[in-house]
VOGU-3710 file (C-alpha; in Angstrom, 3 decimals, decimal comma):
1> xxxxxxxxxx> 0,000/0,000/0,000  3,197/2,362/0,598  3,895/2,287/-3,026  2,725/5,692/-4,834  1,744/3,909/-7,599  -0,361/1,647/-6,177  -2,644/4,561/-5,079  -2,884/5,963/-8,175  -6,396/5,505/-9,648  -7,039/2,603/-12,562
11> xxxxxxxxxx> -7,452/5,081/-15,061  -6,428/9,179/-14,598  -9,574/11,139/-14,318  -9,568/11,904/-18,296  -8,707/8,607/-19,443  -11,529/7,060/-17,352  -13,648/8,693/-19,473  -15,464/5,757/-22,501  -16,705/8,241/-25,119  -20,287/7,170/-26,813
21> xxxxxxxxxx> -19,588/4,379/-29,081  -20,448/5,340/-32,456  -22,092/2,056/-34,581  -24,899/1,123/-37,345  -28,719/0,907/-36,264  -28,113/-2,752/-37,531  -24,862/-3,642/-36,089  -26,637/-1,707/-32,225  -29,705/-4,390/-32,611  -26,845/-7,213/-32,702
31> xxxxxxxxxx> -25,146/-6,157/-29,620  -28,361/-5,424/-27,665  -29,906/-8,345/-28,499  -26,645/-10,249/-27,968  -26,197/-8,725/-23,997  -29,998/-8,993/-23,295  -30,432/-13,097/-24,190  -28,228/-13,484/-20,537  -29,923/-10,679/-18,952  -33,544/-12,164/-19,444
41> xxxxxxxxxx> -32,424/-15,422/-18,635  -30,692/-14,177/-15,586  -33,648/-12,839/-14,389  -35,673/-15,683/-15,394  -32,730/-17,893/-12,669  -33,330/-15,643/-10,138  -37,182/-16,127/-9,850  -38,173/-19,527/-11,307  -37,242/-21,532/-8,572  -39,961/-19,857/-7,085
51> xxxxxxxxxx> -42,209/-22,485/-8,185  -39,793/-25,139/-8,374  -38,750/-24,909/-4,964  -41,494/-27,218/-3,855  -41,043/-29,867/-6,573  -37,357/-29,758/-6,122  -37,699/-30,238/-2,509  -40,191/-32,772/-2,283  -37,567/-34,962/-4,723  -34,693/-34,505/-2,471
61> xxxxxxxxxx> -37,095/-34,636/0,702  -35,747/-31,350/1,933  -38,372/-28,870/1,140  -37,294/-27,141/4,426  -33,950/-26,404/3,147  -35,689/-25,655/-0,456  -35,349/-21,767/0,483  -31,298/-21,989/0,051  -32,058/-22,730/-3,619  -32,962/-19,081/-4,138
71> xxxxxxxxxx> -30,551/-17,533/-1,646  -27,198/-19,086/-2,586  -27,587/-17,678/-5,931  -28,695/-14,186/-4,401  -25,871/-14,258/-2,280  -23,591/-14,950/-5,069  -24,811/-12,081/-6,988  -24,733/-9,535/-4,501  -20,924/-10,877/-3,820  -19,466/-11,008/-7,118
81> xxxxxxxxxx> -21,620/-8,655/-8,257  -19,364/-5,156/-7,792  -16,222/-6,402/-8,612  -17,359/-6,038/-12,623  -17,455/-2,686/-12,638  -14,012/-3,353/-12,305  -13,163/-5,584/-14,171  -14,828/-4,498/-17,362  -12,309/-1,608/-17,171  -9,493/-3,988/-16,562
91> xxxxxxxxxx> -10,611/-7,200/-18,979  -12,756/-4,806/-21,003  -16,678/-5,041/-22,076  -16,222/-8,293/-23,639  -13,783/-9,813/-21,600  -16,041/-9,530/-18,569  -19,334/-10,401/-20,294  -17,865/-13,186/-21,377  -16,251/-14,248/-17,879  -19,804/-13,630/-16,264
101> xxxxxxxxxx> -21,286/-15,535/-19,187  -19,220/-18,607/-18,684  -19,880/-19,094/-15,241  -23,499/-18,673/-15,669  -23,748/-21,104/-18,491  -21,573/-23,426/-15,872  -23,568/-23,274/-12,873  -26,895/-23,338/-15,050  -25,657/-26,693/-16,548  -24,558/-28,103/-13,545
111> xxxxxxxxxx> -28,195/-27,301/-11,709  -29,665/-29,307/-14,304  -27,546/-32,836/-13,817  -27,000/-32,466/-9,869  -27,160/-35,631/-7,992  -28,760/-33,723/-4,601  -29,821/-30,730/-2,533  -26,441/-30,076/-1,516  -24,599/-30,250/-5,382  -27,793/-28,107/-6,521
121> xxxxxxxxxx> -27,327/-25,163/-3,758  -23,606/-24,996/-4,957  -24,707/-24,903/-8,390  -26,999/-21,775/-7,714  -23,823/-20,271/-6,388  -21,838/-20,655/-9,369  -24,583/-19,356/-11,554  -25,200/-16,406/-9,350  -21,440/-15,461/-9,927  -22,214/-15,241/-13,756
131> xxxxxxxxxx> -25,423/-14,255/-12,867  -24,703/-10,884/-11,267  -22,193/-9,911/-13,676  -24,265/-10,356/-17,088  -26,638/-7,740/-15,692  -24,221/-5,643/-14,253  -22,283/-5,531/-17,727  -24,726/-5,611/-19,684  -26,105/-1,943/-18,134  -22,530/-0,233/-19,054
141> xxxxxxxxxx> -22,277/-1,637/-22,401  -25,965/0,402/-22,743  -24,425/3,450/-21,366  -21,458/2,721/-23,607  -23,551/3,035/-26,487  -26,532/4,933/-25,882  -26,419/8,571/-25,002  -28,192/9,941/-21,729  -31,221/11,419/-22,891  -32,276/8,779/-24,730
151> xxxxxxxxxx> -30,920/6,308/-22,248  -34,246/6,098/-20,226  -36,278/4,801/-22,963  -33,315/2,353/-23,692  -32,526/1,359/-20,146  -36,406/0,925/-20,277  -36,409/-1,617/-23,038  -33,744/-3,603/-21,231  -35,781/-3,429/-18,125  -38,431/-4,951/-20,073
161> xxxxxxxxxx> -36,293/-7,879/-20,902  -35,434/-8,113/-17,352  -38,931/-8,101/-16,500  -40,105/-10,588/-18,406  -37,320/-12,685/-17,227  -38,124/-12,244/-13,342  -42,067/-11,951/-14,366  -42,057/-15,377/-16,266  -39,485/-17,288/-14,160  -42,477/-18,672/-11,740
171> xxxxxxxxxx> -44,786/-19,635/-14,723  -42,166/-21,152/-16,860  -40,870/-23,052/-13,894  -44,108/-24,168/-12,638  -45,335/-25,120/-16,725  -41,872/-26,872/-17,439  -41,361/-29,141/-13,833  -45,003/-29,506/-14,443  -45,044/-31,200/-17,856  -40,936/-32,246/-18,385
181> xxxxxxxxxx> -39,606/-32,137/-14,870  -37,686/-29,599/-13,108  -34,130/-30,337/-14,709  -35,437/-28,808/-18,118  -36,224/-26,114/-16,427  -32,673/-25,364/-16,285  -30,954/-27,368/-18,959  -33,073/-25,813/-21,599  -31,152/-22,281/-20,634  -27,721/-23,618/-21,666
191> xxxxxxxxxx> -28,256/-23,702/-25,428  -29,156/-19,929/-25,162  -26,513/-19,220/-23,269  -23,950/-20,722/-25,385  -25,545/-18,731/-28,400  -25,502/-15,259/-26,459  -21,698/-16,331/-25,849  -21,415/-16,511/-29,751  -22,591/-13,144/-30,879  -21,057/-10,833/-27,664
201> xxxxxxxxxx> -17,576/-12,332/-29,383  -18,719/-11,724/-33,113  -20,634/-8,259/-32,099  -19,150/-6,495/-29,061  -15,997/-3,722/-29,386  -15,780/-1,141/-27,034  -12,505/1,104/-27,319  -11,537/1,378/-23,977  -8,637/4,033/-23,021  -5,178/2,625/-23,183
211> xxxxxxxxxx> -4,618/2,326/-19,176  -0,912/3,670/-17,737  -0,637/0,644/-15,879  0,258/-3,088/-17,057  -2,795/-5,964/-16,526  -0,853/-7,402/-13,547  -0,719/-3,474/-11,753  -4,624/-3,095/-12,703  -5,579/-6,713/-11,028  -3,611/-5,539/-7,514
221> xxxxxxxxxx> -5,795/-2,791/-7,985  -9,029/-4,818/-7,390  -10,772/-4,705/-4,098  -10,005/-7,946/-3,110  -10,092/-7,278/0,734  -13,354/-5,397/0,472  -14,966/-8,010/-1,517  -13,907/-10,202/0,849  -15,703/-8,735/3,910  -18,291/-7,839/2,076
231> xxxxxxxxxx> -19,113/-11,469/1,319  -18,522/-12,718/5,042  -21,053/-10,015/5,922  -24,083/-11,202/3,306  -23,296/-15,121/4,047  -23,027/-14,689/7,600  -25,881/-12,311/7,704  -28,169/-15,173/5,925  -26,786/-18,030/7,093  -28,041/-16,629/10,775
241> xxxxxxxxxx> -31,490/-15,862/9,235  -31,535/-19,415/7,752  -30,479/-21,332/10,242  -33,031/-20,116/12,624  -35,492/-20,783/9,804  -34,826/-23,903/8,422  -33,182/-25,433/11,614  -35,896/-24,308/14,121  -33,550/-22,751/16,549  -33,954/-20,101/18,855
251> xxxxxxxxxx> -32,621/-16,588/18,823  -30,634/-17,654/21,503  -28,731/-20,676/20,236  -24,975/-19,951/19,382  -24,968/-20,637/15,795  -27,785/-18,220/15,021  -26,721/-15,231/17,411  -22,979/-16,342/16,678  -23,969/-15,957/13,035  -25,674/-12,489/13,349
261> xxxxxxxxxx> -22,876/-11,085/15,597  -20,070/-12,318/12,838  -21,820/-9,983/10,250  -22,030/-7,052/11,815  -17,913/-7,086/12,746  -17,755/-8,167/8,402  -19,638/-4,890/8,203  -17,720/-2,860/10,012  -14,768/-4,136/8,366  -16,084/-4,000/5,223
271> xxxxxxxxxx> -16,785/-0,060/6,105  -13,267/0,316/7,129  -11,486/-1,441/4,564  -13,535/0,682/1,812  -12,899/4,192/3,498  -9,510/3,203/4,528  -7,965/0,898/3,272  -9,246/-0,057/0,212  -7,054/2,461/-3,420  -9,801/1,565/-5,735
281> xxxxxxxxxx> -13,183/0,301/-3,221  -15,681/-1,577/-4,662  -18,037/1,121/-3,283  -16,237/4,181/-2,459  -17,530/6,140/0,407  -17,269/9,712/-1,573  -20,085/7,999/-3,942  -22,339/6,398/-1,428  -22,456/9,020/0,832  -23,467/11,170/-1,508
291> xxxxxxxxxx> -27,157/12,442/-1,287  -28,236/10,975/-4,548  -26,427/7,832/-4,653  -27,071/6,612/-1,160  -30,782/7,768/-1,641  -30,659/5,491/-5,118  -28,932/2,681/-3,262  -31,445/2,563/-0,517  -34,527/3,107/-2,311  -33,282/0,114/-4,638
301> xxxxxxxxxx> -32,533/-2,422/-1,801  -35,712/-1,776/-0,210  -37,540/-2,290/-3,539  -35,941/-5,277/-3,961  -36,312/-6,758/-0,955  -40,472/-5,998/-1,181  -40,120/-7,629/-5,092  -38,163/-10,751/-4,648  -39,913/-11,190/-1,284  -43,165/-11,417/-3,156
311> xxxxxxxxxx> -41,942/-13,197/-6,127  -40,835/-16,010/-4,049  -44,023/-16,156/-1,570  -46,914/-15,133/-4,021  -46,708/-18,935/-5,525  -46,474/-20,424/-2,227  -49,632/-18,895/-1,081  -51,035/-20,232/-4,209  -49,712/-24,249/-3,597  -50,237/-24,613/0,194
321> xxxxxxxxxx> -53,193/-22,498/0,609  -55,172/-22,010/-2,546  -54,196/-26,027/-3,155  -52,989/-25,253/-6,838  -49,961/-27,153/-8,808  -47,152/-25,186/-9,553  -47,994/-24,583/-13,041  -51,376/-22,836/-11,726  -49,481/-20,866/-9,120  -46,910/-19,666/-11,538
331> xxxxxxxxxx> -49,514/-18,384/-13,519  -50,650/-15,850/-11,037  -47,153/-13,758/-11,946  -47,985/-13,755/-15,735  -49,597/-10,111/-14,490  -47,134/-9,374/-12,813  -44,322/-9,845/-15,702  -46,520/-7,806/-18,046  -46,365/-5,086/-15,625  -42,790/-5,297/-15,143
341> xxxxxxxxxx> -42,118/-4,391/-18,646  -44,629/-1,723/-19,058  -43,621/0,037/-15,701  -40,158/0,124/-17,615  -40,628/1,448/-20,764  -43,049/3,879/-19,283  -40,746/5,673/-17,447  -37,946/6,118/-20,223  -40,612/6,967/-22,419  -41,871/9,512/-19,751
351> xxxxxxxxxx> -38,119/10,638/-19,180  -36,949/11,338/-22,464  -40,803/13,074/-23,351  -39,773/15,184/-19,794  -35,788/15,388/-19,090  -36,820/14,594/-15,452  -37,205/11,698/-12,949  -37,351/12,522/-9,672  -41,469/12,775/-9,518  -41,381/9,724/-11,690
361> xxxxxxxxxx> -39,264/7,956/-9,054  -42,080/9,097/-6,090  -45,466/7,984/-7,961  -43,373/4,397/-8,881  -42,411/3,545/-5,074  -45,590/4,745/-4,156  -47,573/2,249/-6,525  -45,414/-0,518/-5,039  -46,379/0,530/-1,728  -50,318/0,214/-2,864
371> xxxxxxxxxx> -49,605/-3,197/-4,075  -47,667/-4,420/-1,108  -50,933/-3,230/0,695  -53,571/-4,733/-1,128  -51,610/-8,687/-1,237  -50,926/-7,747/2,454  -55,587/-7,516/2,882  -55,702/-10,783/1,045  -57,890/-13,440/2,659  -58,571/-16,893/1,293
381> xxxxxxxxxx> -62,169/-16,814/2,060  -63,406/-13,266/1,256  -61,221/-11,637/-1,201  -62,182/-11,636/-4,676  -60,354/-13,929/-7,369  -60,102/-11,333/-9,443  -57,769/-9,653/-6,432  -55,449/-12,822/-6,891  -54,534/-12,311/-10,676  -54,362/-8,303/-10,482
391> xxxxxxxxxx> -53,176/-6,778/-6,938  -49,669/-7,810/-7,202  -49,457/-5,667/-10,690  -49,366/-2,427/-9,021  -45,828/-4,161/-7,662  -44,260/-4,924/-11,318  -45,663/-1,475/-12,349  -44,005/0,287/-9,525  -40,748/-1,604/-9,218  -39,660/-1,862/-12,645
401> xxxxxxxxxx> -40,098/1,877/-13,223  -38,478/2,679/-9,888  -35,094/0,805/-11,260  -35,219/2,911/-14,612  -35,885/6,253/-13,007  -32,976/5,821/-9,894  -30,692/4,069/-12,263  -30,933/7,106/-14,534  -30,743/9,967/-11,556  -26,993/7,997/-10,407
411> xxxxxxxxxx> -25,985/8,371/-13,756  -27,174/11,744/-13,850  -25,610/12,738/-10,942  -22,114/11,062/-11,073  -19,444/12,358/-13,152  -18,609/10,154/-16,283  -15,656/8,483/-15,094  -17,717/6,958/-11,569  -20,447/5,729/-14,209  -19,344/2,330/-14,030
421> xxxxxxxxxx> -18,584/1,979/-10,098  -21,999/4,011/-9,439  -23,662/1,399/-11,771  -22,120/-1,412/-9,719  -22,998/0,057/-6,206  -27,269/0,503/-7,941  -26,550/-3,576/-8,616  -24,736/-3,715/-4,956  -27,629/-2,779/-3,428  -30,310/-4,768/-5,507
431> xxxxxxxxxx> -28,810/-7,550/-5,198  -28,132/-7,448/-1,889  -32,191/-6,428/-1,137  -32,997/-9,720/-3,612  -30,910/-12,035/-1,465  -32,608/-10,510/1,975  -35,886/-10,946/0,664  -35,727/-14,217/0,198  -33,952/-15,146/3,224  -35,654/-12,782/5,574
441> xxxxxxxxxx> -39,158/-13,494/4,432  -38,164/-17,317/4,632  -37,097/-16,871/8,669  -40,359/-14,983/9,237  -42,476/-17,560/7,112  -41,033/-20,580/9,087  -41,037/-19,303/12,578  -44,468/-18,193/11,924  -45,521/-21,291/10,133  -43,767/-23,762/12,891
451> xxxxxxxxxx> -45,860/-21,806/15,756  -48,901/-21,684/13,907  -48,904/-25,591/13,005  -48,099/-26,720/16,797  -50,776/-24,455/18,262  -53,437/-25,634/15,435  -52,368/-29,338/14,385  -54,436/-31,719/15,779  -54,220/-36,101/16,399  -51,828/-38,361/18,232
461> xxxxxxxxxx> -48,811/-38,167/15,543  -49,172/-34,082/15,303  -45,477/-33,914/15,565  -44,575/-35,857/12,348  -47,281/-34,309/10,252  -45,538/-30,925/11,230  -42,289/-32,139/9,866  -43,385/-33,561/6,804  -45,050/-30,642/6,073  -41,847/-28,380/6,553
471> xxxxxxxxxx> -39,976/-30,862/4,262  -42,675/-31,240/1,567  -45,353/-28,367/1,596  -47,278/-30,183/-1,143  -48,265/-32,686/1,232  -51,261/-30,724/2,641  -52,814/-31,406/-0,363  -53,029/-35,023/0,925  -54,304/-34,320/4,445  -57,873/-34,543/5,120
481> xxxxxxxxxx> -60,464/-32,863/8,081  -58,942/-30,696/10,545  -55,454/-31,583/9,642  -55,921/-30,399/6,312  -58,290/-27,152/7,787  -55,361/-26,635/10,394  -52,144/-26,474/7,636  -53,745/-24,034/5,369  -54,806/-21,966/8,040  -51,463/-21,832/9,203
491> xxxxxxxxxx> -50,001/-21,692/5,705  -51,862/-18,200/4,843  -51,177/-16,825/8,852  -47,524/-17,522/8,183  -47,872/-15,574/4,457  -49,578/-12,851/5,965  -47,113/-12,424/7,826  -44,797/-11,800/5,302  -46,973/-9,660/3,397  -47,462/-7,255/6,234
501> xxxxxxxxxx> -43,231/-7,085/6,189  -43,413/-6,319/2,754  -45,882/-3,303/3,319  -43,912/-1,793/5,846  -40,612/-1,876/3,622  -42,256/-0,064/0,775  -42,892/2,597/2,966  -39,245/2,965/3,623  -38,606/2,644/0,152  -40,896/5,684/-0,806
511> xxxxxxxxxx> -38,549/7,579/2,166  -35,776/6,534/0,702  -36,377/8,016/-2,855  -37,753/11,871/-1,499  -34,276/12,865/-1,154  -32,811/12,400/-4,825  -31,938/15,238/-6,725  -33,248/16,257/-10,232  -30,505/16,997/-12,537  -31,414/17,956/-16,199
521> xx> -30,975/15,301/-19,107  -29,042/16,139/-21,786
//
């Protein structure tokens, strides 16, 4: 760290700077179509075990472990996530698409063929590696390309790939384990992949500025140390918050609280090492602590957290308490994905028609909020089935244009040369709120769920039916009487539950978003 040089930045100020590429209408549909393939199947991964969860876990008899599915490859995302900003600078656009491609199209595979729970969960985690990247990338190769003003509308259109991605994951998954069994639902991604991979080789040149410093100098310039803490923060964080879920344990047993305690020192250190430590942090402090960014970053992880929180519990409420396959669950996000893409290029129509964002960025959190609201009042017996198919809309309308709008006020707010860090620390953040929501609506479902079912479950052998429940939810279907009466009743107690969480976050999230500023577009 003594060494002058190795506190210089990656690139001088100047240098840092990637002009607009300049390239044919054709050739532009090539490359967009090329980077977008990964990004809609990367948000298809990241919600279609939603509905496979149960059907995966009832083959491996570990439904109550079936949450980790989801998490490992949020947790992998949000880890490996900001260290692309990086390295597209070092390996270039390509070069890092291309890294995050291959171990997306790695982890996908090895989902499809693995032997058990355990092989699968590390499989997620590769994937998520890749995962995190492609989307990450795949945003500064738009801003690469696309000027601001009309990089709304654009960053719009790629939200509506990533919409329909997240927004069909659950009905895919739920059609394909359905009909072909859950292993398609993940082997039939790889051919895609492998034909993305193809045409980002053929397709994708970005110029970069020649850097001052060799390859070796620029990879001792990543934050290896901060990425490091940052990832025993997030995996210590959720393994706490799944341990006391899927394990039963009490706040007070040593591997939960031990857990818990161990994340908040990797936070602190994580803090430290990027304000300190840290030449070139993963998320510098004189970014995040800026108004706008840290109002972006916040309003984004909240959002997140109230999406993939409902993503993931929305077709559970539909198997265990409605009693529907998961090919009828997933259905009741076909809405929802609709929504997501025209809640995204609404608002870069609306901001290139307007030059602004900031009142954009209040009415989208806000319709989130209604939505949380309205799933929150749902009860099996008196609310309307119509309510089922259209409430959680308002949630894809408001989410989707909530990541256009704050992705364009960082951008607009950051000078050219933090576009790509600022980028990462908007994907930091999302991530990190997708990886939470999962795990933190899983530890309130099953403490909940586990209270609910000893209080209500009646007969002699009350305990067993209570742990074959946990371990294959689709077994309530086969109870009958007040065994049956007892499970879905604590099923939807245990979901409402959850809901209500998810109300009270996208309150926070509209908080979050009054303080961002509203710069003109150029």
């Amino acid at each position: 760290m003594s060494n002058l040089a190795e506190r210089q930045p990656l690139l001088p100020p100047a240098a840092l700077v990637v002009p607009v590429q300049n390239v044919s209408g054709a050739k532009l549909y090539w490359i967009l179509g090329a980077i977008w393939i990964p990004v809609f199947l990367g948000a298809l991964d990241g919600t279609i075990v939603a509905t496979l969860q149960q059907p995966i876990g009832g083959y491996f008899q570990q439904s109550h472990i079936a949450s980790y599915i989801g998490t490992s490859y949020f947790l992998s995302v949000c880890c490996f996530t900001p260290l692309y900003g990086r390295l597209s600078e070092i390996l270039g656009r390509k070069g890092a698409m291309l890294l995050a491609l291959t171990l997306f199209t790695t982890g996908t595979l090895l989902c499809g063929i693995a032997p058990s729970m355990k092989a699968l969960i590390a499989a997620r985690g590769i994937a998520g590696m890749g995962g995190g990247g492609v989307m990450a990338v795949s945003s500064i190769v738009v801003t690469d390309y696309i000027p601001l003003r009309k990089r709304g509308l654009m960053q719009g259109v790629s939200n509506i790939v990533f919409g329909a991605g997240a927004g069909l994951g659950g009905p895919l998954g739920g059609y394909i384990s359905d009909n072909f069994g859950w292993r398609s639902a993940f082997l039939v991604q790889v051919p895609f992949l492998v034909a993305s991979g193809i045409l980002i080789t053929i397709h994708v040149h970005i110029v970069l500025p020649k850097a001052p410093l060799t390859l070796n100098q620029k990879l001792k310039k990543i934050d290896w140390l901060g990425s490091l803490t940052l990832v025993l923060f997030v995996s210590s964080l959720l393994m706490g918050f799944s341990l006391k879920a899927t394990e039963d344990l009490r706040w007070s047993d040593a591997r939960v609280w031990a857990s818990l305690l161990f994340s908040g020192l990797a936070l602190l250190s994580f803090v430290f090492v990027e304000a300190k430590v840290s030449p070139e942090p993963v998320m510098p402090m004189r970014l995040l602590l800026s108004r706008t960014p840290l109002a972006v970053a916040l309003t984004n992880f909240f959002g997140s957290v109230v999406n993939f929180s409902a993503l993931y519990n929305i077709p559970l409420y539909f198997m265990a308490v409605r009693l529907q396959t998961a090919g009828e669950a997933g259905l009741h996000l076909v809405p929802n994905s609709i929504a997501l893409s025209l809640g995204s290029v609404g608002a870069g129509w609306i901001m290139q028609r307007t030059g602004k964002y900031w009142s954009l960025t209040i009415a989208s959190t806000s319709l989130s909020l209604l939505g949380s609201i309205l799933i929150a009042l749902w009860n099996r017996n008196q609310t309307p089935d119509v309510e089922f198919w259209f409430d959680i809309t308002f949630n894809g309308l408001g989410f989707s244009s909530t990541l256009t709008s704050t992705l364009i006020a960082i951008i607009a707010c950051v000078d050219r040369e933090d576009m790509a860090v600022a980028t990462g620390i908007t994907y930091l953040f999302r991530t990190t709120g997708q990886a939470l929501g999962v795990s933190l609506s899983g530890t309130i479902f099953q403490a909940i769920l586990v209270a609910k079912l000893r209080e209500a479950m009646p007969g002699p052998n009350s305990d067993e039916t209570i742990d074959a429940i946990r371990h294959d939810a689709g077994l309530v279907k086969s109870l009958e009487g007040a065994q049956r009466e007892a499970a879905i009743s604590s099923f939807a107690q245990a979901l409402k539950a959850v809901f209500v969480f998810q109300a009270v976050l996208a309150i926070l999230a509209v908080v979050c978003a009054l303080p961002i500023e509203e710069r003109p577009l150029p």
